[in-house]
C-alpha positions as CSV (number, residue, x, y, z in Angstrom):
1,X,-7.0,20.7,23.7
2,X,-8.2,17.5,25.0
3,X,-6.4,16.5,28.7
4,X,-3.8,13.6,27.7
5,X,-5.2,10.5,30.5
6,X,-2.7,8.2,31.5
7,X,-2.6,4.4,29.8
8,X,-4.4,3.7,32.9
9,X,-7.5,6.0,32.5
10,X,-7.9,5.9,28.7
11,X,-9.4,2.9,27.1
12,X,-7.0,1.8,24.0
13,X,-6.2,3.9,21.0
14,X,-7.0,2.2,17.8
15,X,-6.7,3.4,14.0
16,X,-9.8,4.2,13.1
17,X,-10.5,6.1,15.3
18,X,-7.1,8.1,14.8
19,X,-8.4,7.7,11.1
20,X,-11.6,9.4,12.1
21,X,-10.5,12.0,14.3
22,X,-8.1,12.8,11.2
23,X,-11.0,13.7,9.2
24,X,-12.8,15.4,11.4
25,X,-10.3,18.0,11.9
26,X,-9.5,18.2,8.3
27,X,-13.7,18.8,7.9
28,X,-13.3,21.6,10.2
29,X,-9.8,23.2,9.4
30,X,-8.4,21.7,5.9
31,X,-5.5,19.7,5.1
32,X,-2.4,22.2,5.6
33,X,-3.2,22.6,9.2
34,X,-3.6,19.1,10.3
35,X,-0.4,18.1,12.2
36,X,0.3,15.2,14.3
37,X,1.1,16.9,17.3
38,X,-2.5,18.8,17.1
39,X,-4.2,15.4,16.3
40,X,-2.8,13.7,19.0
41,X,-4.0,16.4,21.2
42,X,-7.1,16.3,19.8
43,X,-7.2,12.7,21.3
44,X,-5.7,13.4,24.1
45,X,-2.6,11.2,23.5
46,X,1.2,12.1,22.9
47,X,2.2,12.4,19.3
48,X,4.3,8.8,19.1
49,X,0.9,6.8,19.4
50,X,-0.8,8.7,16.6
51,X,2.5,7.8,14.6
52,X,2.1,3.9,16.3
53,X,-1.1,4.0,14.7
54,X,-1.2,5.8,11.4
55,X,2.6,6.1,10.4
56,X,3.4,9.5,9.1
57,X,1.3,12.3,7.8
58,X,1.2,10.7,3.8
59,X,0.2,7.4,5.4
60,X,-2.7,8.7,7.5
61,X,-3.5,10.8,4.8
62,X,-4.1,7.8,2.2
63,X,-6.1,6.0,5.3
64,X,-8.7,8.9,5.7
65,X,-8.9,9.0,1.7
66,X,-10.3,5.2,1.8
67,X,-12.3,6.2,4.9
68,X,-14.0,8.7,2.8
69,X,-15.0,5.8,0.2
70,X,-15.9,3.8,2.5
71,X,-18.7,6.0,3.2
72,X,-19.8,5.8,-0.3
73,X,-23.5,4.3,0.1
74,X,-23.6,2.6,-3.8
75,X,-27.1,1.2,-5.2
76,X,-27.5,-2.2,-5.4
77,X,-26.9,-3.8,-8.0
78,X,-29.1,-7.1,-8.5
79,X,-30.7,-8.9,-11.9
80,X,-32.9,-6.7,-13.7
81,X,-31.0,-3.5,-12.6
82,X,-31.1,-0.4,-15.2
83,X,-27.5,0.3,-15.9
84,X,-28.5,3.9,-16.7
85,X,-30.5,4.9,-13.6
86,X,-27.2,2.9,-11.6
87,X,-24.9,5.0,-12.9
88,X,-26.7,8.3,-12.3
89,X,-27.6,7.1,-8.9
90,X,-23.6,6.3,-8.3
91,X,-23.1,9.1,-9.7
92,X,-25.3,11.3,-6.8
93,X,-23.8,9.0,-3.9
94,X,-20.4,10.0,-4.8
95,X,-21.2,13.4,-5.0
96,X,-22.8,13.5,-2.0
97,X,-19.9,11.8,0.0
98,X,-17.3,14.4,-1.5
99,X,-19.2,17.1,-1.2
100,X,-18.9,16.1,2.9
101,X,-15.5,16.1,3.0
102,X,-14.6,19.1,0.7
103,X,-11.1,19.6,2.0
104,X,-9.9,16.1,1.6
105,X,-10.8,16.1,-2.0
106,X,-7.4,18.1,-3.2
107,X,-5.6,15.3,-1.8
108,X,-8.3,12.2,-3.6
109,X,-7.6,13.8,-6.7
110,X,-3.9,14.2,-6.1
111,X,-2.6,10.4,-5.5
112,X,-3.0,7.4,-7.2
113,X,-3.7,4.4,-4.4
114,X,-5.0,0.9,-4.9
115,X,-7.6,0.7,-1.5
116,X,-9.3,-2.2,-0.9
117,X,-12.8,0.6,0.3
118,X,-12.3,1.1,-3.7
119,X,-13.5,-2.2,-4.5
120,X,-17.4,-2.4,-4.3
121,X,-17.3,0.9,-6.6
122,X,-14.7,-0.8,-8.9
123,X,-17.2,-4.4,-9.2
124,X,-20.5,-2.5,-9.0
125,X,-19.6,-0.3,-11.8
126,X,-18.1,-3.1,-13.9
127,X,-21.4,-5.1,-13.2
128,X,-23.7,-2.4,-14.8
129,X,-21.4,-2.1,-17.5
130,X,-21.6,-5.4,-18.7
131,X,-24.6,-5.2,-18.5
132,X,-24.7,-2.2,-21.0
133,X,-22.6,-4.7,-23.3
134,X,-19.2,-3.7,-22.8
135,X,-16.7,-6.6,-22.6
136,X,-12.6,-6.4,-22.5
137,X,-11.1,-4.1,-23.8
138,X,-13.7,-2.0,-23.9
139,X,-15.6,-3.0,-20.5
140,X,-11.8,-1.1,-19.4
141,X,-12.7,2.2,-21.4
142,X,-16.0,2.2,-20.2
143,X,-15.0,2.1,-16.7
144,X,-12.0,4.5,-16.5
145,X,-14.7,6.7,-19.0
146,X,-17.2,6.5,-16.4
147,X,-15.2,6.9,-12.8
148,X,-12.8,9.4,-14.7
149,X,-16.0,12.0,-15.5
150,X,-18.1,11.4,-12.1
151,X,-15.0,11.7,-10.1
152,X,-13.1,14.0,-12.0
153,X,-16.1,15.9,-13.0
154,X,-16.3,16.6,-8.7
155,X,-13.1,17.0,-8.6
156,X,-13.3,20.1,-10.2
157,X,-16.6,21.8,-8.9
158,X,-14.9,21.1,-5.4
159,X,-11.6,23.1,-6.5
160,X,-10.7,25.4,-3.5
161,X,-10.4,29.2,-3.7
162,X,-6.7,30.3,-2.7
163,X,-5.6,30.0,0.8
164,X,-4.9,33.8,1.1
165,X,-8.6,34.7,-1.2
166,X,-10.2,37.5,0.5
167,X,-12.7,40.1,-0.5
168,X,-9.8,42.2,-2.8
169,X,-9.0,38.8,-4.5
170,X,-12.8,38.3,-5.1
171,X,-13.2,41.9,-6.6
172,X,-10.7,41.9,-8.9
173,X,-11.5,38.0,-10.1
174,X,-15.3,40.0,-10.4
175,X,-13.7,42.6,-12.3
176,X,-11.3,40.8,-14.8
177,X,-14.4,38.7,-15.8
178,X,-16.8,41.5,-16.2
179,X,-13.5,43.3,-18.7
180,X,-14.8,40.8,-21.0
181,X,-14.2,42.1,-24.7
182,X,-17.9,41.7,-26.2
183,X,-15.7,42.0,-29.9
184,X,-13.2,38.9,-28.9
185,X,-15.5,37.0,-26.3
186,X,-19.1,38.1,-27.6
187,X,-21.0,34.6,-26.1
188,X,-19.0,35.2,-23.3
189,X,-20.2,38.7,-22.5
190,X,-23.7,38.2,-23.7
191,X,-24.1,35.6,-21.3
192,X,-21.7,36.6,-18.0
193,X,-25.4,36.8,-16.2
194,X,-26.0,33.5,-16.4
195,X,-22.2,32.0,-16.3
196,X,-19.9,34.6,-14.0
197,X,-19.9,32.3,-10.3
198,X,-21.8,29.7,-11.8
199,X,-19.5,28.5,-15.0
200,X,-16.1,26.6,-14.4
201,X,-13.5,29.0,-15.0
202,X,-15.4,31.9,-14.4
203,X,-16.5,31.1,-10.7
204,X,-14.6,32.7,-7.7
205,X,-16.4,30.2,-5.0
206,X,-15.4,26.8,-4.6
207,X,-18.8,24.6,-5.2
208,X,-18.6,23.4,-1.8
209,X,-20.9,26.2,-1.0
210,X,-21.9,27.5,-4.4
211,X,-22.8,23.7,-5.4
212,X,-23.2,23.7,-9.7
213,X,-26.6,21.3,-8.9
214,X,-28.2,21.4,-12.6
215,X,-24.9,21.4,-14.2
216,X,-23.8,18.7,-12.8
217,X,-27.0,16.7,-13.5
218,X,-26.9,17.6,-17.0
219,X,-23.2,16.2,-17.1
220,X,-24.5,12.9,-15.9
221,X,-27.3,12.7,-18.8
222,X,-24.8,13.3,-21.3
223,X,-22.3,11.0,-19.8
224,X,-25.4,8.0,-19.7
225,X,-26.3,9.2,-23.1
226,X,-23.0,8.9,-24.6
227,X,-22.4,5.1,-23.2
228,X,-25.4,4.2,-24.4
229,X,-24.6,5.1,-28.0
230,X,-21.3,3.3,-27.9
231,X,-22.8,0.4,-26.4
232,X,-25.1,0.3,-29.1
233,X,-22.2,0.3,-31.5
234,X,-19.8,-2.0,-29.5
């Protein structure tokens, strides 16, 4: 526990880096066990300042979700730029972002929030879209199509094992998949090789460290591939 230094001794507290000493801890011990009392002791303050600060737990939560996309290193975007090759780019930014902040990513997926760290993704990703040929309406459909499946598609690779998971949970998850009935499920038995820990639903290991790196590269062709037909037919 870091030694609490009187107002005197300690230069001044500000939000971020309450904000950033909020995500570190959740990095290194998950959402559930962050408290105020153990972040401000972590910064070697009394609790009342990281509440000065950050407000309660829900509001510092939200401010170390918009830290996390403000990391988000997007392509540029600039005249002549391939719409396709953008998205697939945004596409491994993101992924790369979330996948260093696994444990916040329950709570990114959980809340709806207008932040204004959203905003660059929100006009860069318009911009290529336009260019694609999407307008109105459908510039709208093509944007909630393409932030819904990079996002959500994440979203769920990064889903964490239970809190209580431990070797017995493991086994039996191994064992109830291997029961597979070859008569009711025969693709499914033919092919648990290739798909038990590596298929959603059939995985006992979030992809933080079992990371589904060709599957999710073939969901981004297909998602490039699809706009790109409907573009053609807009």
């Amino acid at each position: 526990m870091a030694e609490r230094r009187s107002a005197q001794q300690r230069p001044p507290l500000t939000r971020a880096q309450v904000v950033s000493e909020a995500l570190a801890a959740i990095d290194a011990d998950g959402v559930d066990a962050l408290t105020m009392r153990k972040l401000a002791d972590r910064l070697g303050v009394y609790p009342t300042a990281v509440y000065w600060h950050a407000g309660n737990k829900a509001a510092l939560l939200a401010a170390v979700c918009e830290h996390v996309l403000a990391e988000l290193e997007l392509p540029p975007v600039h005249d002549g730029t391939d719409w396709q090759e953008w998205i697939r780019a945004m596409a491994r930014a993101a992924r790369a972002t979330l996948h260093a902040h696994p444990n916040i990513v329950p709570v990114m997926g959980g809340q709806m929030q207008v932040v204004p760290s959203s905003f660059p993704l929100v006009e860069s990703v318009l911009t290529v879209l336009r260019t694609a040929g999407f307008e109105g309406s459908r510039l709208t459909d093509a944007y909630n199509t393409v932030i819904g499946f990079v996002f959500g598609w994440i979203f769920g690779e990064l889903s964490a094992e239970p809190t209580d998971a431990d070797a017995d949970w493991t086994e039996a998850f191994r064992r109830r998949l291997y029961s597979a009935s070859p008569s009711a499920t025969p693709v499914l038995a033919a092919n648990l090789p290739h798909l038990a820990g590596q298929a959603l639903m059939l995985r006992w290991e979030s992809g933080s460290t079992h990371p589904l790196d060709s599957s999710f590269a073939m969901a981004v062709d297909v998602l490039v591939a699809g706009l790109a037909v409907v573009a053609r037919a807009t």
